[in-house]
C-alpha positions, 0 to 999 in steps of 0.5 A: 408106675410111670405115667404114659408118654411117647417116645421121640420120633427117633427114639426104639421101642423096648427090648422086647423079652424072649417070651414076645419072639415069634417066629416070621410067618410061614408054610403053604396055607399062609400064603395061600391066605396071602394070595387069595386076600392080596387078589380080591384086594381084601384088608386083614386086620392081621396085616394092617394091624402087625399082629404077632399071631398071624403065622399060627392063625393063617397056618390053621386057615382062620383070618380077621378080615378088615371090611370098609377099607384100611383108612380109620377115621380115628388116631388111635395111639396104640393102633398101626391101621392108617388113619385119614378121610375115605370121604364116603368110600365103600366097596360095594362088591366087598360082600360078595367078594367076602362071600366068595373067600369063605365059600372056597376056604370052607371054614366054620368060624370067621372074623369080621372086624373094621375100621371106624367110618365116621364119614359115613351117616351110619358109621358103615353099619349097613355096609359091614350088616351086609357083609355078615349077612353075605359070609353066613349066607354063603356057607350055612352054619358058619360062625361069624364073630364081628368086632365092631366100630362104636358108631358114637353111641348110636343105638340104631346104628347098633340095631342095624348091624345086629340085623346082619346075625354075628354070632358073637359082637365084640367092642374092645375098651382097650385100656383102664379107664384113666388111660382111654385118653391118650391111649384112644381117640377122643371120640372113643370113650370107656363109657360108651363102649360099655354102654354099647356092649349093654346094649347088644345083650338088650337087643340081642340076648343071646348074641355072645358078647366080648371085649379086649384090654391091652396091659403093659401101657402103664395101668395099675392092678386096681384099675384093671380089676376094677375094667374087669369089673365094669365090663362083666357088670355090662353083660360081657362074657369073653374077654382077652388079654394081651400085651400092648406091643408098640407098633412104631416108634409114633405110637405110645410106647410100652411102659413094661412087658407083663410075665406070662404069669401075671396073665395067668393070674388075671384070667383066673380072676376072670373066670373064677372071681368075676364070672366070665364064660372065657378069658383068653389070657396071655403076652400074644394074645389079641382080640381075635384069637384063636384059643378064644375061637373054639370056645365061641363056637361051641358056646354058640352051638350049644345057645343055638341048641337051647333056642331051638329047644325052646321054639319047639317047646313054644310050639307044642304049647300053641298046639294045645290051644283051641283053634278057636281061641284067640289072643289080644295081649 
């Protein structure tokens, strides 16, 4: 398989196969959605990122909101998000106006994500905590699912956004580990973001974690298996896989369209070989996507269920002790 490169800056991207064509975005919900983000100047990451999939996810009223602005601080070369230096900005009132999104649309299942803030001294994580806490706040029992910045490796920053109660973390290693550079900022790394979604299950074990691969950037089979892998061994128990489509022709460009059936054949690996909970598995697939989203919330349900279980098992335990009785361990 040919190595990874760019194309020239007037070179097109590949034909895409008829399997890739979608439809353009319609019907009154999207628009709806388009409106409401468009007047309280909130980025979606449906927009900023040109995904193939935001017509379905509008139309059935779910969208990935993009919190802390639409500048990253790091040049991704697979990503359409701007990069540049937001020197320190943040909308203050970004919670409330998340907060107040959700209380209208009345879902029960959102996605927050966000672009790395390496300007900041805790690379945002108190800012995006707060607007977790701000949604969840605003409608009792939503689910939310956070895919989160690595803030270099930084396990406090990691403790303070966990404090904001996602339901579900995400950290995407993108691409095989031979390819995390070019493909990824050099600040990113593929241990690091492995490490980082070990520690979520360490600081919160019953948070649901999860994690993306792009295929079609010139990896090999043996090299995703092995990402696959490593990722399961690090505690992950959702995993998507999509095509990497090339967002302009300044982006790396794709090296092959994968056939749907490849897909399939990974998320069987996935699931029945490797142990992972779900694996969203196909050419239109994204990190955020909505086949993953009914699983993850009955997942979360059904985690929710089992620790109230165990509170009030915990409880009826300490009911049977002497009043008198007192405990030092």
């Amino acid at each position: 398989m040919n190595a990874i490169s760019s194309t020239a800056p007037n070179a097109q991207p590949t034909r895409k196969p008829d399997w890739l064509k979608m439809r353009p975005p319609t019907g009154e919900r999207y628009f709806e959605l388009k409106q409401i983000t468009k007047s309280l100047e909130l980025a979606t990451v449906c927009e900023e990122a040109r995904c193939p999939n935001i017509g379905e996810c509008w139309a059935g009223g779910t969208a990935t909101f993009m919190v802390m602005g639409d500048t990253c601080t790091r040049g991704c070369r697979f990503c359409a998000v701007k990069t540049g230096n937001p020197n320190g900005w943040l909308d203050a009132e970004e919670p409330e106006k998340l907060a107040k999104v959700v209380a209208a649309a009345k879902w029960d299942y959102i996605v927050l994500t966000s672009v790395d803030r390496d300007d900041l001294p805790d690379g945002g994580a108190a800012h995006f905590a707060r607007c977790i806490a701000a949604v969840k706040s605003a409608r009792p029992g939503l689910i939310v699912e956070a895919l989160i910045p690595d803030f270099q490796g930084n396990p406090q920053h990691l403790k303070t956004l966990i404090a904001g109660g996602a339901d579900v973390l995400a950290q995407n290693i993108e691409t095989v580990e031979r390819l995390t550079h070019p493909v990824r900022d050099r600040r990113a790394g593929y241990q690091q973001t492995l490490t980082l979604l070990q520690r979520i299950k360490e600081f919160a074990p019953d948070v649901i974690t999860k994690s993306s691969i792009m295929l079609g950037l010139g990896e090999q089979d043996d090299e995703v298996l092995q990402c696959m892998t490593d990722l399961r061994a690090h505690g992950v128990e959702l995993l998507t896989l999509g095509q990497y489509l090339q967002p302009t022709t300044k982006h790396l460009r794709v090296e092959r369209f994968i056939n749907p059936d490849e897909f399939n054949h990974w998320q069987g690996i996935a699931e029945k070989d490797l142990g992972f909970l779900y694996c969203a598995s196909g050419p239109l697939v994204r990190s955020s996507y909505r086949a993953g989203e009914f699983f993850a919330k009955n997942l979360v349900r059904e985690r929710s269920q089992g620790l109230e279980t165990r509170k009030t098992e915990n409880l009826n335990t300490s009911s049977d002790h002497d009043p008198g009785e007192t405990c030092n361990g």
